[in-house]
Structure formats: C-alpha cells, structure tokens
N, C-alpha and C positions, 0 to 999 in steps of 0.2 A: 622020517616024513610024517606029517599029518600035522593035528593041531598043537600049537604052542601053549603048553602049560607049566609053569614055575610058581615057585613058593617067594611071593617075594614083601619082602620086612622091612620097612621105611620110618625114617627120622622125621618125626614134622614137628614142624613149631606152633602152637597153639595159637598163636598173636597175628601172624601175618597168615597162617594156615599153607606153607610152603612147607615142600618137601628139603629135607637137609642133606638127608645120607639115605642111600636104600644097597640094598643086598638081595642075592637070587639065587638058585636052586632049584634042584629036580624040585618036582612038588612030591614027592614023600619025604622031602626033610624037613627034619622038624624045626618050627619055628626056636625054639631054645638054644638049636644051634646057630641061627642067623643073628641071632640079638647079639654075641659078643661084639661082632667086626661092627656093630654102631654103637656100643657103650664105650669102644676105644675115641670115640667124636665125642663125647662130652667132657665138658670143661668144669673146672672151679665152680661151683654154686648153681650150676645146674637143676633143675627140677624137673623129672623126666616120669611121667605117669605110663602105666602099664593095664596090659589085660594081663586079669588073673591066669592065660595058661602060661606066662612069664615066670611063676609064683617056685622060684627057685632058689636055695641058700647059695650057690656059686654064682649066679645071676646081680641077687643083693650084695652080694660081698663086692664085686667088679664096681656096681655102681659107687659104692661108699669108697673104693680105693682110687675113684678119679675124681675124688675132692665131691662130689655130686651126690644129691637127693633123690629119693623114687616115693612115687604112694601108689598102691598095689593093692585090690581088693583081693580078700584071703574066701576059701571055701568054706564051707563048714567042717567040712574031716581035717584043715587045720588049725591048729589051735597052740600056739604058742604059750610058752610057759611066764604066767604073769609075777611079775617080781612085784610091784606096787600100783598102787590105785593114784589117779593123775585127777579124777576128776568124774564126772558123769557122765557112766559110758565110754570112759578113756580111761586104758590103761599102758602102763610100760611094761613092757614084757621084752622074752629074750627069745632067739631062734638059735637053733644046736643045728649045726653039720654032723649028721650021721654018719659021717667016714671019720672026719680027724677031730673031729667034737670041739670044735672051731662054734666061738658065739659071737652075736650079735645083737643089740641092745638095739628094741623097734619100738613104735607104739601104736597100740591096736584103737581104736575110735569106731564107735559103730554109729553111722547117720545116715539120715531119712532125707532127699533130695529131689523137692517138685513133683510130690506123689507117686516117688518109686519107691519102691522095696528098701528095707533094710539092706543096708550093704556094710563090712566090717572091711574096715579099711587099715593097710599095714603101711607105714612111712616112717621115714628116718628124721621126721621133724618133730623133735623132742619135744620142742619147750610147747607146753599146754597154752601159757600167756599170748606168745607171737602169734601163734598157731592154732587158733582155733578150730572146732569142730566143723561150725559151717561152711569156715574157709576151706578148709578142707575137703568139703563137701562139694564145693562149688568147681574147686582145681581140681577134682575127679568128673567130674561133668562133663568139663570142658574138654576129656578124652576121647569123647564121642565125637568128634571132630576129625579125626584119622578115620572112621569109618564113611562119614559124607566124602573124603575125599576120595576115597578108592572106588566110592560109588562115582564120584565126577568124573575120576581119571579111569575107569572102563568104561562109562556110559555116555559123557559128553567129550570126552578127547579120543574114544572110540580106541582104546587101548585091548581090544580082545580083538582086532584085525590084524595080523602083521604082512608084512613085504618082504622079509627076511627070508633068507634059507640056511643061514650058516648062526652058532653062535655068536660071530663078531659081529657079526651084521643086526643080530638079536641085542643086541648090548648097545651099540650106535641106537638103534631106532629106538629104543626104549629112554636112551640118555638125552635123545631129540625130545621125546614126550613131555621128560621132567623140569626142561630146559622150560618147553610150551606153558607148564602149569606155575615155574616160578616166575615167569614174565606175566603171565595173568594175577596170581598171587602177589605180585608188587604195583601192579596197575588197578587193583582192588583198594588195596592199604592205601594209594595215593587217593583215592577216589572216595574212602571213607570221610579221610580228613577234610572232602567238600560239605559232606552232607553229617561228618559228627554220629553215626550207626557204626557197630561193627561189622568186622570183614563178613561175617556170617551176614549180613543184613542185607547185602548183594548180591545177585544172581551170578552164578558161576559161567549158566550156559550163554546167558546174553555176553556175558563178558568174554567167552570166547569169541564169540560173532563180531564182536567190537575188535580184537585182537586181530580175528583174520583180515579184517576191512584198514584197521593201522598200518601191519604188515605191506599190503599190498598198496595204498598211498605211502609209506613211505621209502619204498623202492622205488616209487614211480616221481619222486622229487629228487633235484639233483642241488639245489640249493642248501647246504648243509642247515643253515639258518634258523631254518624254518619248523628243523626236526623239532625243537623246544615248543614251540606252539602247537607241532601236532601230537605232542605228548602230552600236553595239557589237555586237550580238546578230546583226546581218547580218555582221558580220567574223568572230566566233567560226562561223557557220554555214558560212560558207565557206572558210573554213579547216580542215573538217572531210573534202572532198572534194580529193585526191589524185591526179596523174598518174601512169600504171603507164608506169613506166621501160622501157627497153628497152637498155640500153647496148650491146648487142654487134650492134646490126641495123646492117647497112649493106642499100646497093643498089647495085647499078653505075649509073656515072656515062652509059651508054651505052644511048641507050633503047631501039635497036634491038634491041641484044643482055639487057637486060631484059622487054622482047614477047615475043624467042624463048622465053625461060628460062620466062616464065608459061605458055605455050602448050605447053609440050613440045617444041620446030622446031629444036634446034639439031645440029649434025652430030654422028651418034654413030660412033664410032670401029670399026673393025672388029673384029668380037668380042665386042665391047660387047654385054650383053643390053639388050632393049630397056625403057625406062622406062613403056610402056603396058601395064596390066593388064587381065589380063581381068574380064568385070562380076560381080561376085555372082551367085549365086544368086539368085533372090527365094526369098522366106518361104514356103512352105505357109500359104493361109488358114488363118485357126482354125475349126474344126467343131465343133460337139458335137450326140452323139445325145441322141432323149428316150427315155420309156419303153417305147416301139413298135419303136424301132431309124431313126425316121425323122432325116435328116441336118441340120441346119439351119446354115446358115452368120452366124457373128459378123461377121464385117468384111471 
C-alpha cells in the first residue's frame, strides 16, 4: 500500500514524438536492465539515441546485432582507444569488453550544439562523409524530446495519480495513458501537416483539451459518416494552438549553483553593491470625504 513508484524506460520516436515500447519495475532497478526488453523492438537501420547512463559495451553490442545504429554521449573517465583520426575532432576508435575482450569499431566526434557545452559523442555511424558532425549534432539534440515527454505524460496526462490497487490493474491503467498520448501524438502530426511546423511547435496541453472534447462528440454521434469530418476538424483545432519559443534560455547544468542564483546566496564580490532591495512603499488607502467632511475609507 501507498504510493505507486516504478522505474519505467520508454521507446519514443523522435518524429511523431509517440511512445513505441516502455517497460517497468521496482524503482531500484536499474535503468540498464530495462533497456534490453526495448532494444529487442528495433529493426534494421534503426537509429536509436541514448543518455549517457546507457553507456555500456553489452548494451552497444545488442544495438549493433539488431542490424541498428545508437549515438551515445561518453563521460570523461571514458575514453576509448583511438585507432585513426577521421577528421576534425572525429576519430575511430575501438571499445573492449572487460570480460571476454569482445571489440567494437565506434566513432568518437566532439561537438558544440546551440551554445551548450562540449559533448563527445559515441555512434556507430562510420562514414565521416554521410555523417557529419553537425548532423550528428543535431540527431543528439533532438534526444531531449523523451525528457518533454515524461514531463507531458506526468504533468498534463496526470500520470502521478493512479485508481489502481493491484499490479494488473497498474499495467491496464498505465497502457490506457500511452494509448491517450499516441492518439494525441498522431492528431499532432496530422495537425502539423496544416500549418507546415513541427510536432514540437504545438502545444501538448491544448491538444489534450481538444482530445477530451473529440472523445466525448464523437460518442455522442451515431452517424458513422461524419467521424472523418470530425477528425479533420479536431486537427485543424489543434493546430491552431502554438508553443511560445524561447531560443536563447539556457540553465546551468549545476543545480546547486541554480538554487543559489534563484535564492539570491551566491558570493558577491567586494565592492559589489548588493542585489537586495529595499521593499516599496505601500499605497496610501484610498479615502474619500462626503458632504460633512466625514472620512470614509474604500479599500
């Protein structure tokens, strides 16, 4: 009894921004071991971007023996052993399994992405030519798109409440959720193609709101007919609702030192005046006299 907490690892597609495949567990397992039972759902020519605590040689070897691509930011305590230089900043290099001294032929690319930090990026996409750096730069970017989601799918589809009280029941209602988000996620994508922006360029939550109001006209029509018009008319309506951009926000990568920064706490320099002000004034009530001269207070 009490609150429901699992650890749970999801397949998403970067292009419609739908979930594929997910997986779940106590939340003390670790994420390394949830990733196999979704590397077995990738196909032939696959391309499947990762966080770096992914960053495992049985992990890369799995992806590469289902015909299938990964690009993987590496830490700095790793550092694979470079066989030749590819170019500027790009190298081929080899990764060893420490057990059965099993290798793998990766390449390492270090690039710089809309004014974030250096990041040294590991992928099985060889050729320097096809492959560039920026593109590569860009299809790691575009990772960050599995993090909005999980932020959508606890915060606007209210996935931290459940009704459950049994695991099977736990498993139904969560499979209900994902059902909810790939019908918004395909009602997005039809809705892009009116207005020519990405799926990211439409509001998630509106597009719920639009979903629930579908839902509930088109149960309430008994003319089959008519479902194609109001399937269109739900994509024009949410295509109508727009995410307000924000290109130049970053954050520090450092949460301590983003605490400080919100709070006011960090060391000011000598000399420095200081960044607390003093409080306002308050307002003088508003008064007004009557005809007698007596006072009476408004507010």
């Amino acid at each position: 009894m009490g609150p429901i907490c699992v650890e749970l690892c999801c397949l998403f597609d970067l292009i419609s921004r739908a979930p594929l495949h997910f997986v779940y567990n106590k939340a003390s397992t670790s994420e390394q071991k949830l990733i196999p039972k979704l590397i077995c759902h990738l196909k032939k020519g696959d391309l499947l971007t990762l966080d770096s605590g992914f960053y495992a040689f049985r992990i890369l070897s799995k992806i590469l023996g289902r015909h299938a691509h990964f690009i993987i930011p590496a830490k700095e305590k790793q550092r694979p052993k470079v066989l030749r230089v590819l170019g500027q900043s790009d190298y081929l290099c080899q990764i060893r399994d420490s057990y059965d001294k099993k290798t793998i032929d990766v390449r390492v690319v270090f690039v710089h992405r809309n004014g974030f930090r250096r990041r040294r990026l590991v992928t099985s996409l060889l050729d320097p030519v096809e492959f560039s750096a920026s593109e590569l730069a860009v299809l790691y970017h575009m990772r960050w798109d599995i993090e909005t989601f999980y932020r959508d799918f606890k915060s606007s589809l209210g996935a931290t409440c459940w009704h459950c009280q049994t695991p099977n029941s736990f498993h139904q209602e969560l499979l209900v959720h994902m059902i909810v988000c790939c019908l918004i996620r395909t009602t997005m994508l039809e809705a892009r193609r009116l207005v020519n922006l990405p799926v990211g360029g439409i509001s998630f939550r509106r597009a719920l709101t639009e979903t629930r109001l579908f839902l509930k006209l088109l149960l309430a029509v008994t003319d089959i007919q008519l479902w194609v018009f109001i399937w269109t008319e739900h994509a024009r309506c949410c295509a109508l609702y727009r995410v307000r951009s924000k290109p130049d926000r970053q954050f520090p990568r450092d949460q301590q030192e983003r605490r400080r920064k919100s709070r006011r706490l960090e060391k000011r320099h000598r000399g420095r005046k200081s960044k607390y002000q003093e409080a306002s004034p308050l307002l003088l009530p508003e008064t007004r006299k009557d005809a007698k001269g007596q006072v009476f207070l408004l507010s």
